[in-house]
Every structure is written in structure tokens, then in C-alpha cells.
N, C-alpha and C positions, 0 to 999 in steps of 0.2 A: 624467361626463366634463366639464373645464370649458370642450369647444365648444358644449355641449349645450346649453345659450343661446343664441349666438348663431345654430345652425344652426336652432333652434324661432323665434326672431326673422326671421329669413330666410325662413323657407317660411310663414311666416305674412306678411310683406312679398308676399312671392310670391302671397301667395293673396287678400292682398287688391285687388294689381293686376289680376289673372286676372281676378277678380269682376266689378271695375268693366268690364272689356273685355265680359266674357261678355254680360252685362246689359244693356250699350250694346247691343249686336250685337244680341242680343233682342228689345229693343224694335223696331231696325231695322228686323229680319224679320220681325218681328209685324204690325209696321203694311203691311209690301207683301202678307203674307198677308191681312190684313184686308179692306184696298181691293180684292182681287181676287178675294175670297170675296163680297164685297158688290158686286160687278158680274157676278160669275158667278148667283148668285142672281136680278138686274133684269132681266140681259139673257137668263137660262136659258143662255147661253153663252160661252165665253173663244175666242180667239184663240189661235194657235199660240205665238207671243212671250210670253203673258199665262199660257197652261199650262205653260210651261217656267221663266218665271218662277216661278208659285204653288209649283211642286217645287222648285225653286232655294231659294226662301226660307223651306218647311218644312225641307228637309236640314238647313242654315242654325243652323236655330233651333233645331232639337231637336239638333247637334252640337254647338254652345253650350251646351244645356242639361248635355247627358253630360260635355264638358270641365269646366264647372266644378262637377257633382258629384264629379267623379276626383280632382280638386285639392282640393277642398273636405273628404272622406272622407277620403283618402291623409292628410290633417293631422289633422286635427279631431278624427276616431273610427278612427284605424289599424289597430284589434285587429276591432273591425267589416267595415272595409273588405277586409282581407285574407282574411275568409272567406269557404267559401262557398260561393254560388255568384257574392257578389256583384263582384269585383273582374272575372271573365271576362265578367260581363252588362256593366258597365258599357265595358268597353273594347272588347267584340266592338258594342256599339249605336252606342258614339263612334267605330269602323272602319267602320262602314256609312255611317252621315249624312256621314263624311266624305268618301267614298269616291265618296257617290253627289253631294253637294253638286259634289267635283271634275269628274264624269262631267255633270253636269247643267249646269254653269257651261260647260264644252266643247261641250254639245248648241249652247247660246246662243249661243256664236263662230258654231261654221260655219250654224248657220239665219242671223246677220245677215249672214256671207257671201255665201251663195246668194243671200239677196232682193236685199241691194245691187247685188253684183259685178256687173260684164255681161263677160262670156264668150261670144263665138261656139263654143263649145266642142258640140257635141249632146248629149254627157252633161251636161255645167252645167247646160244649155238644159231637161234634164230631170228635174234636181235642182229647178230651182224651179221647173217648173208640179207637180211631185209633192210638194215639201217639205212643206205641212201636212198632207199623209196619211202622209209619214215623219215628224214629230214625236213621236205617238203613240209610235211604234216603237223608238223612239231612247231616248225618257224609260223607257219600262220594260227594254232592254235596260241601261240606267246602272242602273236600281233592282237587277234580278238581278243583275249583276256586283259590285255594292256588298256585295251581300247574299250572294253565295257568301265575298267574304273575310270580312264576318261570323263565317259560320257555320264557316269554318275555323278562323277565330283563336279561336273559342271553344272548339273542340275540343282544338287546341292547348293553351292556358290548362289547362284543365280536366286532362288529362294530365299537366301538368306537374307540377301542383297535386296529383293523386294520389298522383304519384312522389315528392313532394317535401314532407313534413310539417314542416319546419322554421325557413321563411325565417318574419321575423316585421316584414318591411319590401319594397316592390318591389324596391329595389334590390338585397339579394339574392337576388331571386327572378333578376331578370334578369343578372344575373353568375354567379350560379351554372349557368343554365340556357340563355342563349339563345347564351353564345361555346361553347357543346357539343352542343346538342340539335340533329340535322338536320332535327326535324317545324319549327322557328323560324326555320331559314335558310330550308328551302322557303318558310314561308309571308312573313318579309323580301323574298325575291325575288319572290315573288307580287305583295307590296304594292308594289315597286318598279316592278314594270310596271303593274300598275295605276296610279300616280304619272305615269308615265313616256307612257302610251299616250293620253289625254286631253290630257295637256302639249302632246304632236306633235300632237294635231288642230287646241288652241288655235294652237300657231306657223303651220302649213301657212294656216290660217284668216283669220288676222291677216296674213297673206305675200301670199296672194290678195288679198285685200282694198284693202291697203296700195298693192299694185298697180295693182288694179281704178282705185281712187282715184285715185291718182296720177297713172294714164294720162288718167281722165278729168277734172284741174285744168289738164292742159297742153294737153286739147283746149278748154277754156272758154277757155285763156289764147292761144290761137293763135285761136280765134273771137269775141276779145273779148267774151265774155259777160259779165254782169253781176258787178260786184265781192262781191254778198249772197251771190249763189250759191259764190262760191268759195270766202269764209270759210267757206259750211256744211261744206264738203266738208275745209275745213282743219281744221275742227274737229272731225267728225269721225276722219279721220286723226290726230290729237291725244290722243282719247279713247282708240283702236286701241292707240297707243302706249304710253297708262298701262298700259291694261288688260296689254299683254303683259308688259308691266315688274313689275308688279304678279303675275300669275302666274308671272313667271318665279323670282322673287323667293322668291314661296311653295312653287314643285316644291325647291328648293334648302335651304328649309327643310325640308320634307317628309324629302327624302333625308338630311340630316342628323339628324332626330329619329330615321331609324334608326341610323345609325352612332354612335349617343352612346346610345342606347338602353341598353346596358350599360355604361358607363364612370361614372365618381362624378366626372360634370360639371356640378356644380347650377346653373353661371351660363351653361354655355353653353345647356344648355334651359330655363334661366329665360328667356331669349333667346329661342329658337326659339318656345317656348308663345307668348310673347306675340303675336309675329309671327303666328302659325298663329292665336291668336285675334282677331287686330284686322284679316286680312283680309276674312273676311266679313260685318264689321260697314263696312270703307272699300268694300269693292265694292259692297255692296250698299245703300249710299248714292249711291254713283256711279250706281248702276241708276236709283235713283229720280227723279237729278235729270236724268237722259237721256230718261226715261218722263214724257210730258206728263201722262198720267193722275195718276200718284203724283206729281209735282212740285207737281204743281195743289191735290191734295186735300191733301198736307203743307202750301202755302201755307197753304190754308184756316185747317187747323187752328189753325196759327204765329198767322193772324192775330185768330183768336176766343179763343185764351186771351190775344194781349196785350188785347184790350179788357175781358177780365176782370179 
């Protein structure tokens, strides 16, 4: 075919921007693993913020890692990739890290919630003298739900794949199979609420919050309190607002990586991939420089290789 250049041109573009995204992100979540594995270690113990983190930024990094062998494989060794069992192992492990990274990132919202917020409320009031004994609870409830779509989407996959001996490319694995098959709608709408049900905790989280704050810049500002104090709290709130923006941004992508999921759209999910992989390399830079601990020990670093 004489596209057949430029479409091998194209997805190899494609794969080399992936890369560079994936790798960033990598290292990112490497190094907040690192520093928190190395004070788990000193101190024999983490912090609720600090466990939620260390899970946050292994989801992170090992969905980075499956993203860019998908992209990497799907080009590179396509006769490979499509068989198998490997094409369902790598998509059903890249639906988990995802899934749970999402569910994990939302634990985060509502635990800075509750510590910050101040609510007369007695439930509030009992979310946070209980929150770090529900931490625990929270992070393995995101890991098992992550891991049930897992294990369905592979099942799926696999089914499909036995039905179906002939596609010798995703895309018409997914055209042939997923605008007909109702095991692929169910599990689409499974993954949409799973998308969907973390999104609403992050919003309600960041709403509370947002308020919490709020109410209390115009009580500093009606008691003349200090101007430091205010900027904290503006700053904060500042943060609040990336961050939703930033999630919001990515559920939207989410939800479109399904609806183009079968269509021969290669530049709108050229698009969406990128997006989907440069959020958890910008957030979880954002974490770092929010987190005294990682801010401090990246300085460090920063400053002993420039003297090198």
C-alpha cells in the first residue's frame, strides 16, 4: 500500500513520543518510591500520606511500564504481540496499575480532606480521628477493585481471541469484536464506572475542601490574621484547583480512549495516550514538590550532581 510508509512513520513517531513520556514518568515514580522505601526502612515505619503515596507511585510506575511495552510491541514485533497469551497479559496488567493508580490518587484527595477540612459535622469529626486506621482499608479495597477489572478484561480478551483466529492487527481485533460482542460492553461499562466512581470522590473531596478553605481565608481575613498564613491557605486552594483540573481532564480522556477504542482514529488516540501518559509523570511531580520530604531529598540530589 503506498500509506504504508507513512502510517509505519507515524506509529513509530508515536512511539517514540510515548517512550520519552513513559520514562520521564518512570524515573518520577521511581525516585518517590525510592525515598519512601528508604525511610520505611530507618524509621521501621510510614505514615498514612506516605503509604498511600509509596502505592500511588508503584501503580504509577508499573502502568508506565505496561503502556509503553503495548506501544512498543503493537509496532515493533506485531506478529509477537498479538499472540498468545501475550496481548491480554499486557492489557489486563496495564487495566489494573491503571485502575488502581486512579482509585489510589482518589484515596489521596479525600485522606487531605479530612485532615485539613474542619467540619462540625460528627461524622467528619469521626473520619478523622479514625482516617489512619481506614487508610489501610481504603488502599486494598482500590487494589481489589482494580484487580477484579483486571481479571475480567482478560477473560474477555482471551474469549475473544479464541473465537476469533484471524485479526492480525488490534485494530481489527477491536472492530471486529467489541461494536458486537456484549462480554466488551459489559466490561466498557464496568471500566466506565470504575473511571467514573473515584472521579466523584476526587470532585465531592476537592468541593469540601475548597470550602473548608475558603470559609476559613475569610475568617483570617475578617480577624486580620497574618498575611503568611493566608498565602498558605491560597496556595493551597491553588494546588486543589490544578489538581481537579488535571483529573478532570484525564476522566475525559479516559472516557474517550473508550469511545475511539474501535474507530481507525490514530491521531485522536495519538492524543489521548499522550495525555493518559504524561499525567502521572505532571502529578506526581506536583506531589513531590508539595511533599517536604521528596522536595528536599530531590534538591539534594539536583545539588550534588551539579557539583559533579
Amino acid at each position: 500500500s503506498p500509506h504504508q510508509p507513512n502510517v509505519t512513520s507515524y506509529r513509530a513517531t508515536a512511539v517514540a513520543i510515548i517512550t520519552l513520556e513513559t520514562f520521564a514518568g518512570m524515573w518520577i515514580n521511581a525516585f518517590i518510591i525510592c525515598v519512601l522505601c528508604i525511610a520505611w526502612v530507618k524509621k521501621k515505619t510510614l505514615n498514612s500520606s506516605e503509604k498511600i503515596l509509596l502505592l500511588l507511585g508503584c501503580s504509577r510506575f508499573w502502568y508506565l511500564c505496561f503502556t509503553w511495552a503495548y506501544y512498543f510491541l503493537s509496532v515493533i514485533y506485531p506478529s509477537y504481540f498479538y499472540d498468545h497469551p501475550i496481548l491480554q497479559l499486557i492489557l489486563s496488567f496495564q487495566s489494573f496499575f491503571n485502575h488502581s493508580s486512579l482509585w489510589v490518587s482518589a484515596c489521596l484527595c479525600v485522606f487531605y480532606c479530612v485532615k485539613i477540612a474542619n467540619f462540625r459535622n460528627s461524622f467528619f469529626i469521626y473520619l478523622k480521628v479514625k482516617i489512619d486506621r481506614i487508610v489501610p482499608w481504603l488502599l486494598l479495597g482500590s487494589v481489589l477493585s482494580a484487580l477484579a477489572i483486571g481479571i475480567v478484561l482478560y477473560d474477555r480478551i482471551e474469549n475473544v481471541q479464541s473465537n476469533n483466529h484471524n485479526f492480525t492487527c488490534l485494530q481489527n481485533f477491536w472492530e471486529a469484536n467489541v461494536t458486537m460482542n456484549k462480554q466488551f460492553f459489559s466490561v466498557f461499562f464496568l471500566m466506565g464506572f470504575e473511571y467514573a466512581a473515584p472521579f466523584m470522590a476526587v470532585i465531592f473531596s476537592a468541593i469540601f475542601l475548597l470550602f473548608s478553605l475558603w470559609r476559613h481565608k475569610c475568617k483570617m481575613q475578617t480577624n486580620s490574621m497574618k498575611n503568611v498564613s493566608m498565602d498558605a491557605h491560597i496556595k493551597a486552594m491553588k494546588s486543589i484547583l490544578s489538581f481537579l483540573v488535571m483529573y478532570s481532564i484525564n476522566f475525559g480522556c479516559l472516557i474517550l480512549a473508550i469511545i475511539y477504542a474501535g474507530r481507525n482514529e490514530n491521531t485522536m488516540m495519538f492524543l489521548i495516550s499522550m495525555y493518559l501518559c504524561a499525567f502521572p509523570s505532571v502529578h506526581s511531580l506536583i506531589l513531590i514538590f508539595s511533599n517536604p520530604k521528596l522536595e528536599n531529598t530531590l534538591i539534594r540530589i539536583i545539588s550534588c550532581m551539579k557539583c559533579k
